[in-house]
C-alpha positions in Angstrom: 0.0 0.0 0.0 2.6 2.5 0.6 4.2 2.0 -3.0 0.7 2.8 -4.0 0.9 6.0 -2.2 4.2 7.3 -3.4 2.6 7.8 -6.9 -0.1 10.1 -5.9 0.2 14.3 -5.6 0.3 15.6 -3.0 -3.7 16.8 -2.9 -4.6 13.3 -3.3 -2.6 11.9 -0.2 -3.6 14.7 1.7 -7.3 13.4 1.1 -6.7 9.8 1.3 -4.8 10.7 5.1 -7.9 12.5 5.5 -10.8 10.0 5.1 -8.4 7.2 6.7 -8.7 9.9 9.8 -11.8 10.1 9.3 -12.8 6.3 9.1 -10.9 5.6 12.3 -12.6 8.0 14.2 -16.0 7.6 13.2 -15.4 3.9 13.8 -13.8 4.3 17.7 -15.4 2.6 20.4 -16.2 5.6 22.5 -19.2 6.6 19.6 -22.3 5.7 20.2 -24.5 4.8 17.4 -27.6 4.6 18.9 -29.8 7.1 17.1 -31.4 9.6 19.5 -34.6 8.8 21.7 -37.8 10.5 20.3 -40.4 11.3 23.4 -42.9 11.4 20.9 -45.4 14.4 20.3 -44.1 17.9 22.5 -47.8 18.0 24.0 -48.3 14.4 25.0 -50.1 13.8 28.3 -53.3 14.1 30.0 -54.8 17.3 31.0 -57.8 18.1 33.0 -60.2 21.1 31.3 -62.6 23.3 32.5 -64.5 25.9 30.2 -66.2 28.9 31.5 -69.0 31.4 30.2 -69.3 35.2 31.4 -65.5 36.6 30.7 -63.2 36.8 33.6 -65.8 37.5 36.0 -67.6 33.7 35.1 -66.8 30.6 37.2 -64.9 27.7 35.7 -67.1 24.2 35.2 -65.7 20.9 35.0 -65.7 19.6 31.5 -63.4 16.8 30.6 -60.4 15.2 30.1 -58.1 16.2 27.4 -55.5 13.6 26.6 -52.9 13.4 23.8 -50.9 9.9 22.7 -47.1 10.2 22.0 -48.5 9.8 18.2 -50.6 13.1 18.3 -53.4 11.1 18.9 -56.1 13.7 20.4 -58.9 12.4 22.6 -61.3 14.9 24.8 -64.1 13.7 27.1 -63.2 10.4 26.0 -64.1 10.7 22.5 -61.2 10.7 19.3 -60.7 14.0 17.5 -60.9 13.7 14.4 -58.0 15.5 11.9 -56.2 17.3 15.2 -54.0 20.4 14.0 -50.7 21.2 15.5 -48.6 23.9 14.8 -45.6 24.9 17.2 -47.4 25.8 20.1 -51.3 25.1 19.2 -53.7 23.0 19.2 -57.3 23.4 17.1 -59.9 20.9 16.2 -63.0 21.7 14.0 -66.8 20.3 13.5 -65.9 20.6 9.7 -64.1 17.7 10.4 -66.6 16.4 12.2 -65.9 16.5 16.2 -68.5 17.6 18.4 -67.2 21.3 18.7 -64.6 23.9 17.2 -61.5 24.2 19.7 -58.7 26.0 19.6 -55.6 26.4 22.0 -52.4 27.6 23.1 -49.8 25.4 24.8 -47.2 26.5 26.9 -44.9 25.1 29.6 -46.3 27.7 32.2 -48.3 30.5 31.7 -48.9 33.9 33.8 -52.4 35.2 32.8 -55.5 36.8 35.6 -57.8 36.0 33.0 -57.3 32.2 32.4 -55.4 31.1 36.5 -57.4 34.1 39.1 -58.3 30.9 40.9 -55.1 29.8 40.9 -52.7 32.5 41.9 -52.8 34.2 38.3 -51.0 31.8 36.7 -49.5 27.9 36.6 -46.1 26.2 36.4 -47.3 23.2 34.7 -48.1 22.3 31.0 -50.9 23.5 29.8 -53.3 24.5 27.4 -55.3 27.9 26.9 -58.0 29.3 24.6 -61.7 28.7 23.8 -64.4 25.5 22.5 -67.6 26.1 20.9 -70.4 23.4 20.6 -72.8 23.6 17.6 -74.9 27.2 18.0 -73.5 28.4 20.9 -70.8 31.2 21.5 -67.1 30.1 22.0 -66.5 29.4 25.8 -62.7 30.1 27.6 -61.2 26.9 28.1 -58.5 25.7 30.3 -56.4 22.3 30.8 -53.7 22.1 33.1 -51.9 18.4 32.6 -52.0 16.0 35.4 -49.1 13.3 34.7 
């Protein structure tokens, strides 16, 4: 092999040195080739809602769970949403699609806000989800879900 090597320029030894470099350390022991873990979807977990009517003076109700798989798999009050949108940070659902009701929501990892946490302090320092749902010929109501695992 070295005969071999005496007959190339310059340039090419250079690059042949180089990807020989390059072979042994890609190839070491101390890499690991494990590709990287994937936690699933950025919003997965179950939240507990509550919707409200009457502004920031109204009282928040019970309404139902809100749970989402590691596939983006939405389910709320037990029933599958059907064609689930996510962007970066939100979350909407239509009854164009056919669901029940129109949602849409913002995630975030906590959130400061009178008008969505009063009850709570003014704001949360858990996941959660913020912004309104609307059933079939009613106005949109606020709506709430803080996650619970």
């Amino acid at each position: 092999m070295l005969q071999n090597l005496k007959s190339l320029s310059s340039l090419t030894k250079v690059l042949v040195l180089a990807i020989v470099a390059l072979m042994a350390v890609s190839c070491s022991k101390d890499d690991n080739p494990v590709a990287p873990k994937d936690d699933g979807h950025p919003f997965t977990g179950s939240y507990i809602s509550n919707y409200r009517w009457g502004g920031a003076s109204g009282l928040w109700r019970g309404s139902a769970y809100l749970e989402i798989s590691k596939k983006g798999e939405v389910t709320y009050g037990g029933t599958l949403i059907k064609k689930p949108v996510f962007t970066e940070s939100t979350l909407v659902w239509t009854i164009a699609d056919g669901n029940k009701q129109n949602a849409s929501m913002k995630f975030a990892p906590h959130h400061d806000s009178d008008f969505y946490w009063r009850d709570k302090g003014g704001g949360v320092d858990d996941e959660n989800f913020t912004g309104s749902i609307q059933n079939p010929g009613e106005g949109p109501l606020d709506f709430r879900a803080l996650i619970v695992d």
